[in-house]
N, C-alpha and C positions, 0 to 999 in steps of 0.2 A: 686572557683569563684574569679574571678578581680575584688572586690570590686567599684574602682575607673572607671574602664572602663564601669561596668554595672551601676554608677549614671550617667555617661554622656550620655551613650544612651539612658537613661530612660531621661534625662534631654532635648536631643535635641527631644527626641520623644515628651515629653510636649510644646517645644516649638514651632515647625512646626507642628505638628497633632492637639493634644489633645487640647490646649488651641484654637486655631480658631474654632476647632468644637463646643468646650464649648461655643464658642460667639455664635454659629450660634444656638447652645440648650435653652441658656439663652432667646433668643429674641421671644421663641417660647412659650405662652401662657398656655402648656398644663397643666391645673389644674388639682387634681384629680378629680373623677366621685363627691364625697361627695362637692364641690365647683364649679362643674359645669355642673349642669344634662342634658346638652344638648355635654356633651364630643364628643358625638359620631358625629352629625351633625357637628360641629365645625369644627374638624380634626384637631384640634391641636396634639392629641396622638399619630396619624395615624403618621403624620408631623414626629414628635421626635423619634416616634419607626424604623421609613425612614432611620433620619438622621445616628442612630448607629448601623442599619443594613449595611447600604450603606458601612461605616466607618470599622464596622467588614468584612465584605468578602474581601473587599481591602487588608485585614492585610494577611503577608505572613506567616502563621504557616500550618506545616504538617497535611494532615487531616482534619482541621477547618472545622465543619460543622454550617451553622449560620440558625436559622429558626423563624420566627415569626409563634407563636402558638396563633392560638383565638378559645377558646370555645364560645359555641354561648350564646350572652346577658351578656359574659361580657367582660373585658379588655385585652388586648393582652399581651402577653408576649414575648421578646427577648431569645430566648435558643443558646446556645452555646455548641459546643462538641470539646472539643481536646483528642486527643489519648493518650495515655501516649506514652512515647520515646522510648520503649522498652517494653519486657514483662515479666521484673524485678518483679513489681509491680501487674501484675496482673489485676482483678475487679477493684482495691483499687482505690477511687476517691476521688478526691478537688471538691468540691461545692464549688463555688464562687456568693456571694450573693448582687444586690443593687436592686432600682427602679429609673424610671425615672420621673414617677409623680409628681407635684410641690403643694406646700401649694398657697393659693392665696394672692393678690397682697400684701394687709397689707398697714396703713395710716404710715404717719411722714417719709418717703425718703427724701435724702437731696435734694436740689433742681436739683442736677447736676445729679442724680442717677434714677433710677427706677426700679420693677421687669422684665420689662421684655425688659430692656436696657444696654447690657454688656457694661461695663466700665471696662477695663484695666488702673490698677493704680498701676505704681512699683511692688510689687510681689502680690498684690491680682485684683482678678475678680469679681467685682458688679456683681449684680444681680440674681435672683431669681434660685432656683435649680441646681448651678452648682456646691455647695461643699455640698446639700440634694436633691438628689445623683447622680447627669449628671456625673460627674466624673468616676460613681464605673465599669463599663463596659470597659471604656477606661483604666484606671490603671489595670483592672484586667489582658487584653489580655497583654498588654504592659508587664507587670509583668513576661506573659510567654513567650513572644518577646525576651525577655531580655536574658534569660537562651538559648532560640535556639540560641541569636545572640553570646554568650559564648559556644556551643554544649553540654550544661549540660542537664541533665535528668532533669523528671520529671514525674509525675504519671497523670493516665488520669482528666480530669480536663470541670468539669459541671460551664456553667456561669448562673445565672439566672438573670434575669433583668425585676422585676415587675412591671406593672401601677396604682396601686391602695393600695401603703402603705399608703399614708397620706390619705385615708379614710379605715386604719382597715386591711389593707390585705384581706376583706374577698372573694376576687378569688382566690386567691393563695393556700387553700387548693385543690380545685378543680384539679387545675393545678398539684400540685404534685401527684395525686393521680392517674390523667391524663397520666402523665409522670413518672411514679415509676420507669419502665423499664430501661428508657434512663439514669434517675437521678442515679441507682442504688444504693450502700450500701455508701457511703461517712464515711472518717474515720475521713477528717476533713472540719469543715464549715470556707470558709473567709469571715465576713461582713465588707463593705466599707461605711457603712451608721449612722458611731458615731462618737462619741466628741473625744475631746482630751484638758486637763487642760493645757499646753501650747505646743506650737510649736517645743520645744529645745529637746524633746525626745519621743521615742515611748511610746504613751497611749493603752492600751488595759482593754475592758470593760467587767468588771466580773459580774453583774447583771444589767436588765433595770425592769425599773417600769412597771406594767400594767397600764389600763386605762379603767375609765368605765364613762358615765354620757350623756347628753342628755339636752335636752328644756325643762324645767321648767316655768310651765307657775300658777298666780295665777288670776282666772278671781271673780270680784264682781260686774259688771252691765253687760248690756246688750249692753249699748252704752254711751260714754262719757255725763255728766253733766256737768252743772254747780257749778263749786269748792267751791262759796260763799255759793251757796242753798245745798250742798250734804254735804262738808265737817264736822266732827264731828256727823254727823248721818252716813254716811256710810264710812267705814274703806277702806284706803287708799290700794289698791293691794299691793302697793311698799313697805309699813310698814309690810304687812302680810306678802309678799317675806321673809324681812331681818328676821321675827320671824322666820319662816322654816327654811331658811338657819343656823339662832344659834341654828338648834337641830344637825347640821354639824359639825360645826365649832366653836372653841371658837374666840369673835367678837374679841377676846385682844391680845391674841396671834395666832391666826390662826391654832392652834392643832388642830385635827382630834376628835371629840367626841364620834363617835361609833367605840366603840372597836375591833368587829370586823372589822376593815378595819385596823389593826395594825397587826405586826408578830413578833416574837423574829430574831432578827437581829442576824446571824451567827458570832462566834468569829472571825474567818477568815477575815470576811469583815469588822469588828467594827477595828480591826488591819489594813486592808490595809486603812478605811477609814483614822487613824490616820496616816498614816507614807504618804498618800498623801494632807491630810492637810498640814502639813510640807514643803513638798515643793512645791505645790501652792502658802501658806500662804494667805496675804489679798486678792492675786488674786482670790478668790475664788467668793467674792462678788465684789470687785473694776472691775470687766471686766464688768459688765452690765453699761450700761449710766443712772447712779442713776443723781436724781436730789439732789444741794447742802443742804446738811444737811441730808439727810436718814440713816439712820442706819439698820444694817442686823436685821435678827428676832433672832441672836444670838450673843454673843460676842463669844463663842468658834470657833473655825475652822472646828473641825471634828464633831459637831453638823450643822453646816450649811451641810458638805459635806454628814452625814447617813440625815439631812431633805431633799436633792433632792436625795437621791439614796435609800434610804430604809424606810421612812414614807410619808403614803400616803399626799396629799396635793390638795386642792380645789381652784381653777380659775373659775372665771365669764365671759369667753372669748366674747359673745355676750349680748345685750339683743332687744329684743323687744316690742311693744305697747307705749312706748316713741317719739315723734314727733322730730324732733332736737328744738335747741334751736331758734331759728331765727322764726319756727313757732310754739311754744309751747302757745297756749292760758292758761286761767285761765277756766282749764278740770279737775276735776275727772275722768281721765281713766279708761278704764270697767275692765283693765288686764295690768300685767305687765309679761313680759317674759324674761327669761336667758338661756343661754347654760352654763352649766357646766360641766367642766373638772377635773374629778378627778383622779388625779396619785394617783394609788394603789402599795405596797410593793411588789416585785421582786416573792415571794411567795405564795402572796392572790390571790384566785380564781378571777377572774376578773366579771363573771357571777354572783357569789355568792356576790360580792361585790357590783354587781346594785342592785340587790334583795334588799338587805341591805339598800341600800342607798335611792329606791326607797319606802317600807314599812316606812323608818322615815319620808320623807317628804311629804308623804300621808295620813299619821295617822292623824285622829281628826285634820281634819282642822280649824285653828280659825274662827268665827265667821259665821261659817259653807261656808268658800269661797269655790269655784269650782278648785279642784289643778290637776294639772294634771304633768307628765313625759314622755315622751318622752323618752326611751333609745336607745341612737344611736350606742353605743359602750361599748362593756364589754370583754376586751384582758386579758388573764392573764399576768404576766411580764414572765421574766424568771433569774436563776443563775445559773452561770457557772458551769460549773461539774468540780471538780478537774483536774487540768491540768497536763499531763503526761509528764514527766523529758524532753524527748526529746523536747517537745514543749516549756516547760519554757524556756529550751536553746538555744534553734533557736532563739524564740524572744528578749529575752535577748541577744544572740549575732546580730541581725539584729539590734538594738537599737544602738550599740556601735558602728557596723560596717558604718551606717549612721550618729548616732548622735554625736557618743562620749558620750554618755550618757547611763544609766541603762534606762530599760523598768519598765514600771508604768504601776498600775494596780488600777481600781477607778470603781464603779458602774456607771452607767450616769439616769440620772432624765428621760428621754423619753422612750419611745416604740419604739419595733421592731417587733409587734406581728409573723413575720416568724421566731424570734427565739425560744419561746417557742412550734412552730408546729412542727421547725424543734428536738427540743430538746425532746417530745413526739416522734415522729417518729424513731429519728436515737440516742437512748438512748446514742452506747458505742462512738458518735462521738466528736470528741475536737474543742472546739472552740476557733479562732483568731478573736476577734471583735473591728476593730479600726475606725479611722475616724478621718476624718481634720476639722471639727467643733468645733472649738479652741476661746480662747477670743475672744471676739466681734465679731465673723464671724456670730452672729444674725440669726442664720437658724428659721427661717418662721414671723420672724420678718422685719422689713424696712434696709436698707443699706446691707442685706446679702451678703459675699463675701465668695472667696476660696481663701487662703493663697496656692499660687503656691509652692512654695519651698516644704509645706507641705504632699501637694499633690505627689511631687514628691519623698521625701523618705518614704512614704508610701506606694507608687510603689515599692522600693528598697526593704523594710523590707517581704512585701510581697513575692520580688522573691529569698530573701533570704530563707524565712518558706517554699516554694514550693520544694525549693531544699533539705531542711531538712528533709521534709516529705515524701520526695523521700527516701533518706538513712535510716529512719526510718522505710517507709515500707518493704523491703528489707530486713533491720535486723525483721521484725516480729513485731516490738515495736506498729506499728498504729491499730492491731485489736484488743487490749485488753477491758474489759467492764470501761464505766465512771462510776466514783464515784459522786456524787452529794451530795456537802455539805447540801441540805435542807432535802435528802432521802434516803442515806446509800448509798447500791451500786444497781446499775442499771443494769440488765442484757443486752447486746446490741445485736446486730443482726450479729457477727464477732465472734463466737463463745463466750464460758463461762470461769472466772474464777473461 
């Protein structure tokens, strides 16, 4: 491999392809189903799934088969089929994994900015779903572009491109089960849909959190009163709320109180989390736009990095039964409502965890209010399965070969619920899970951008590991069983060790 000749194709491909397609993605509304239950009338999905189908058959690779797959009543999906180069390799396949779904709009955009207004500014791209994850389809093929435009190998190679992650994945089993056939035994998974602690070298992410939680609602009238005549005879919802919530959470520090929703954190990871404290350092809290004066909920480093990667943690992302301010009279509300989001540890049941969460905030309600839950979501996380020599070293050398820099390895605080299905399914398979979601790039928050450059040698690193995983399969090294730090060893579907 021509190191330098394959950034610059990859480089001019971002610049005349990838990135106007990205504008023409960005501008396109499609939220996921869970923010917009009328997806389907809309056709915004319809629109964007258009766009990067259009996009892929264009592309000149051998073979290329591109299909939109829809089962009926739910979301579509983008499938991609490359052949491998030769039949070196075999069955042996690359899954390559993103969606194209977007979180919605989100308050506080700068003035100049909007979700669904690309702004091209020096090396990043405003706006909404271009770096979670418009991008992962187009780096993925690019990625294999790159090696035909060098005539190097490569093994056959599945793309998937979901609509409905940011509500749960939950069509995407369907779909694989759908498509077992075509997807085959994959020896290794690429996700394009994570973080990365800075820009200056390759991240890759060895556990994500689950997620479980739902609309919590606590109702005490029938219909709003008068707050002079009610107040101190009938209990305020919003005071009964914040009680239920302290059987969650402690009000002071924010810890997690039922113990079941905690797991013993693997040596392995308590290690990587400290040696990436380190070199993040304060970056770890200084990237969010705190207001002056906040302080973390930690002074250590690598207790802030295991609180978003491996203890669970509780967000009030919505509420309801609140009027805004502007029209809020002097009411006693009948009910107060919230959505709760809670990141569950890489290894807790996610199911088992609403259960949980739902029997505390239901028990003996105070003053006999009417409480109810709502659970929308219950993902388990997933951790990485020990990763096998050959792979450390491809990545590690893809990191140097782009960055000048060692490859990092870090848990990331969010969900990918298709890794844990795919981590069930394809036990003996190895994962590369990275992503350009870097300081301040705010994914699903206001001003969200893509760091281009990033983008770009993540393309690079990418088509480095495909060519690795070529000589690996070849030498025999990619069908061994995973080992899985949380559960011994794993038997896979590539024969035993």
């Amino acid at each position: 491999m021509d190191s330098a000749k394959l950034s610059q194709f990859i480089s001019d491909k971002w610049d005349n392809e990838i990135v106007p397609q990205l504008i023409e993605y960005i501008a396109i509304p499609n939220k996921s189903p869970m923010f917009d239950a009328n997806w389907v009338e809309n056709g915004y999905m319809a629109k964007a799934v258009t766009l990067m189908e259009t996009w892929a058959r264009a592309q000149d690779i051998p073979g290329l088969q591109v299909e939109v797959v829809q089962l009926e009543g739910r979301t579509p999906l983008l499938l991609l089929e490359i052949p491998a180069s030769g039949p070196e390799t075999g069955e042996d396949t690359v899954l390559l994994y993103g969606h194209l779904d977007k979180q919605p709009e989100m308050t506080g955009w700068d003035e100049d900015l909007g979700p669904w207004k690309p702004v091209l500014r020096g090396d990043k791209l405003y706006g909404r779903g271009g770096a979670d994850d418009g991008y992962a389809m187009y780096g993925s093929l690019t990625a294999v572009l790159a090696l035909h435009e060098q005539g190097l190998p490569h093994a056959r190679c599945v793309v998937l491109i979901e609509a409905c992650e940011e509500s749960g994945s939950y069509d995407l089993p369907a779909y694989v089960d759908h498509l077992a056939d075509r997807i085959g035994q994959p020896s290794l998974v690429v996700c394009l849909d994570s973080g990365c602690a800075n820009y200056e070298q390759l991240w890759c992410t060895t556990s994500l959190r689950g997620l479980t939680g739902g609309n919590f609602t606590v109702k005490v009238l029938e219909e709003g009163v008068h707050s002079g005549d009610a107040s101190g005879v009938i209990p305020s919802s919003f005071r009964l709320l914040r009680q239920l919530l302290s059987r969650i959470e402690d009000q002071d520090t924010g810890r997690i109180l039922i113990d079941g929703l905690h797991v013993e954190i693997p040596a392995e990871r308590l290690a990587q989390a400290q040696r990436a404290a380190e070199v993040v350092d304060t970056a770890i809290f200084k990237k969010f736009p705190m207001v002056d004066g906040l302080t973390p909920m930690s002074e250590v480093l690598t207790e802030l990095v295991l609180n978003r990667t491996w203890r669970p943690a509780l967000s009030v992302t919505g509420i309801g039964g609140m009027p805004p301010l502007e029209s809020a009279g002097n009411v006693l509300r009948p009910e107060t409502s919230v959505k709760l989001s809670l990141r569950l540890p890489p290894t807790a049941n996610g199911k088992a965890c609403g259960e949980l969460l739902k029997a505390e905030l239901l028990r003996d309600p105070p003053n006999g209010a009417h409480v109810s839950l709502d659970l929308e979501k219950a993902s388990t996380g997933w951790n990485a399965p020990a990763m096998s020599p050959w792979l450390t070293e491809a990545i590690n050398a893809a990191s140097q070969a782009f960055f000048d820099k060692p490859a990092m390895y870090m848990g990331e605080g969010g969900s990918i619920p298709f890794m844990g299905m795919l981590g069930e399914k394809f036990p003996g398979a190895q994962f590369m899970i990275t992503g350009v979601l870097g300081p301040h790039s705010n994914a699903h928050g206001p001003n969200e951008f893509l760091h281009i450059p990033m983008g770009k040698r993540v393309t690079a690193c990418v088509s480095h590991v495909l060519l690795q995983h070529y000589a690996a399969s070849v030498r025999g090294e990619t069908r061994g069983c995973g080992v899985h730090a949380d559960s011994g060893t794993r038997h896979g579907n590539f024969g035993c060790c």
